[in-house]
Residue, then its C-alpha position, 0 to 999 in steps of 0.5 A: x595076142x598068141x604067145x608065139x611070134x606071128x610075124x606076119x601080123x606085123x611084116x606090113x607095119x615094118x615094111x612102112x616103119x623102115x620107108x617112113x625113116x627113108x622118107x624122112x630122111x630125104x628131109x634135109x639141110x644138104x642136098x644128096x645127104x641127111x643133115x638135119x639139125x635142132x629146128x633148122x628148116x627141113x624139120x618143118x617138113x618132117x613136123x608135117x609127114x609125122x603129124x600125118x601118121x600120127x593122126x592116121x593112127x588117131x594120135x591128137x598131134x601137137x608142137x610143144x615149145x621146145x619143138x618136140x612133135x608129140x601125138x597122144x592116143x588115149x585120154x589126157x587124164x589115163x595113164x600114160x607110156x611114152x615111146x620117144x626118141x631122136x629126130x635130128x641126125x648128125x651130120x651126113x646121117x642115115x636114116x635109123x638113128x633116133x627116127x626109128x624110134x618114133x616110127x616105131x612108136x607110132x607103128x605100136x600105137x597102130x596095133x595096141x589099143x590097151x584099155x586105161x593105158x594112154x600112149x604118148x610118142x615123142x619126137x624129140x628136136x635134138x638129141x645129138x648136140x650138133x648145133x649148140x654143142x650141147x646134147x639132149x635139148x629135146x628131151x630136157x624140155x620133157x624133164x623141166x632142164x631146158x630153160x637153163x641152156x636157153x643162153x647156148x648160142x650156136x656158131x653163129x650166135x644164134x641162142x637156143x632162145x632165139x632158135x625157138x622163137x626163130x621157128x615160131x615157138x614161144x620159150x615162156x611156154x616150156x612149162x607146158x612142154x614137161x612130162x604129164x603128171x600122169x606119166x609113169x613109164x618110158x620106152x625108147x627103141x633104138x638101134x644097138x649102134x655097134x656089132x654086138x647083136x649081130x656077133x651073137x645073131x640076135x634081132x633085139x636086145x634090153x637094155x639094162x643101163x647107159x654108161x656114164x661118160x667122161x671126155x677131157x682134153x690134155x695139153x701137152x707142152x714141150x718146146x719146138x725146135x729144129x728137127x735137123x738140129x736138135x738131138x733125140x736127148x735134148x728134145x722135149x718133144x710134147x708129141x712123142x710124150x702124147x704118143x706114149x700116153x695114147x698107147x697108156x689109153x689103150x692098154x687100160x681099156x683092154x686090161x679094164x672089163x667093160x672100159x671103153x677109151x678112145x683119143x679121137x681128136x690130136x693138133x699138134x703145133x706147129x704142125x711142120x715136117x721139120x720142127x719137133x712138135x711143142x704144143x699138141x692138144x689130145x682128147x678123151x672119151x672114157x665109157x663104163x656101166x660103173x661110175x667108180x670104175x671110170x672115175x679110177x680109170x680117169x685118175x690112172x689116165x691122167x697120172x699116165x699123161x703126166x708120167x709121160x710128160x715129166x719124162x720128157x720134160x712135157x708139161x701137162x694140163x688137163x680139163x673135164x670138158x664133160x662128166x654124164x654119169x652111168x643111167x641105169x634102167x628101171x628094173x620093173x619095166x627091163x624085165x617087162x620087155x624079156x617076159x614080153x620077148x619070152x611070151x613070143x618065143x624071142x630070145x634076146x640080149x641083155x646089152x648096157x648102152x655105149x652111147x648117149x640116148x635120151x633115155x639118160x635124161x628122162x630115166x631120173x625121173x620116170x620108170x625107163x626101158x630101152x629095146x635095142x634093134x640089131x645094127x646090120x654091119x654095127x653101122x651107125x652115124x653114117x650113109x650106110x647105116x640099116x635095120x633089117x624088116x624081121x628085126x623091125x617086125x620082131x621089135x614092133x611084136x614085142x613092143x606091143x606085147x610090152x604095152x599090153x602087158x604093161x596095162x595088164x600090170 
């Protein structure tokens, strides 16, 4: 391949790669939106349009037991690079999160035919942890970590167990579902998800890590009363106190480099126009690259919670609902990605990821790299969500350099 980027060698792959993700799109479980949700019916169809690129692009094409759709091109025994990503959606999704991953994958598999080097792409069940409020299910199989959720039931009662068997999967098969012992890299595209690229007017980024996250629910207890009658003095008002600390939330995050905190989710009860507030619950979501520096984050929060109820006379309990600490990526293959980018004249960004990506899972175990994609208008989880045909060309350009190099290597 030229050392230069030569877009036009890969303009049609990129054109098929963005209509693969709007045809898959169409595959869902509401009508008029994508829904698309671990093993629910529509993904039978989806199972069906990727085995057929797949095996277009000489892919030997399987279901694992976890419901994961994987093609290998290259021999069993080889050396093996998995390019995976997502093929559930939240709700009411566009069409790029995870998808553009594997379509990615299989548009790489399509121009690099590297000798001794085997490439598996995966498409992962679930990632986004909708139906049974647990992420990553998909990509646990790979690493041996699903059987142990096995017992999860969704909101109607339904186990993951029960799910798998429900599509025709056989959980005493999971074994069989784990990374080859052949397996020595990992590379995820995706799209960035936010506005980063965009303000720097860049079409890709690597990834150097994924941040360690903590969510938590607070509750705040005061006492209800009259809101007529009750004086500002002698109120113990558990939504005034969960005000101030809201406010406590943002202050740090700005004053904290690199610290995301968001309060997403407030219920105040009993909820009247004219009854002080008693009972409000609130959540948390605290992101950094830097373990230790969410964890400091975590315990000035929660002191402020406190603070902010003791002067009140609020009570404030509090609960870590989950705790996912910082991934970083391997260093070998990230600096992989930026010599393959440099080799073609592109410049690129160095991003850590605010979102969870199943790349968090698989890198404990295997060499990992992400290369993020520009999010036109940093949209994402929603109708409108984009990518742009030069930025698809110009990542499907250095993902293959990428391989080639990485087979040279």
């Amino acid at each position: 391949m030229a050392s230069s980027l030569d877009e036009s060698v890969f303009a049609s792959s990129a054109v098929d790669v963005i209509s693969r993700c709007r045809t898959l799109a169409a595959y869902s479980e509401v009508a008029g939106e994508t829904t698309r949700l671990f093993l629910a019916p529509s993904v039978r169809k989806v199972h069906e349009a990727v085995t057929a690129w797949m095996a277009a692009a000489g892919m030997a094409v399987s279901v694992d037991a976890a419901g994961n759709i994987r093609g290998l091109f290259g021999a069993e025994d080889a050396p093996r690079l998995v390019i995976a990503s997502h093929l559930d959606t939240v709700p009411n999704a566009g069409a790029f999160d995870g998808i553009l991953g594997v379509m990615m994958g299989i548009a790489v598999v399509e121009h690099a035919a590297p000798s001794g080097l085997a490439i598996e792409v995966i498409g992962f069940s679930e990632e986004e942890g909708v139906r049974f409020r647990k992420p990553f299910l998909g990509s646990m199989a790979l690493v041996g970590e699903l059987e142990e959720h096995l017992g999860l039931a969704d909101a109607s009662g339904v186990t993951v167990r029960e799910a798998l068997i429900g599509f025709g999967l056989d959980p005493g098969r999971l074994a069989e579902a784990r990374m080859a012992a052949g397996t020595m890299g990992y590379l995820e595209f995706h799209i960035e998800q936010g506005p980063v690229l965009e303000s720097l007017d860049l079409p890709i980024a690597v990834v150097s890590a994924l941040v360690g996250q903590t969510r938590m629910e607070f509750r705040f207890t005061g006492h209800a009363n009259h809101a007529g009658t009750t004086p500002m003095h002698l109120r113990r008002d558990a939504l005034a106190a969960a005000a101030e600390w809201v406010v406590a939330v943002e202050r740090t995050a700005r004053e904290t480099e690199g610290l995301v905190a968001t309060v997403g989710k407030i219920a105040a009860l009993p909820g009247a126009v004219n009854v002080v507030p008693g009972v409000v619950t609130v959540s948390l979501d605290v992101r950094h690259a830097s373990d230790a520096v969410r964890a400091t984050a975590v315990v000035g929060l929660v002191a402020a919670a406190e603070a902010a109820g003791a002067s009140r006379g609020v009570t404030v309990e509090h609960a870590v609902t989950m705790e996912q600490k910082a991934v970083a990526l391997d260093d070998r293959l990230t600096d992989l990605l930026r010599v393959a980018a440099a080799r073609l004249g592109v410049e690129t960004a160095t991003l850590t990821s605010g979102a969870g990506h199943d790349a968090m899972v698989v890198a404990p175990h295997v060499a990992s790299a992400m290369l993020f994609l520009r999010s036109p208008g940093g949209i994402s989880h929603h109708p409108d969500e984009d990518v742009r045909v030069e930025d698809v060309e110009t990542g499907l350009a250095v993902g293959v350099e990428f391989v080639r190099g990485l087979a040279a290597s």
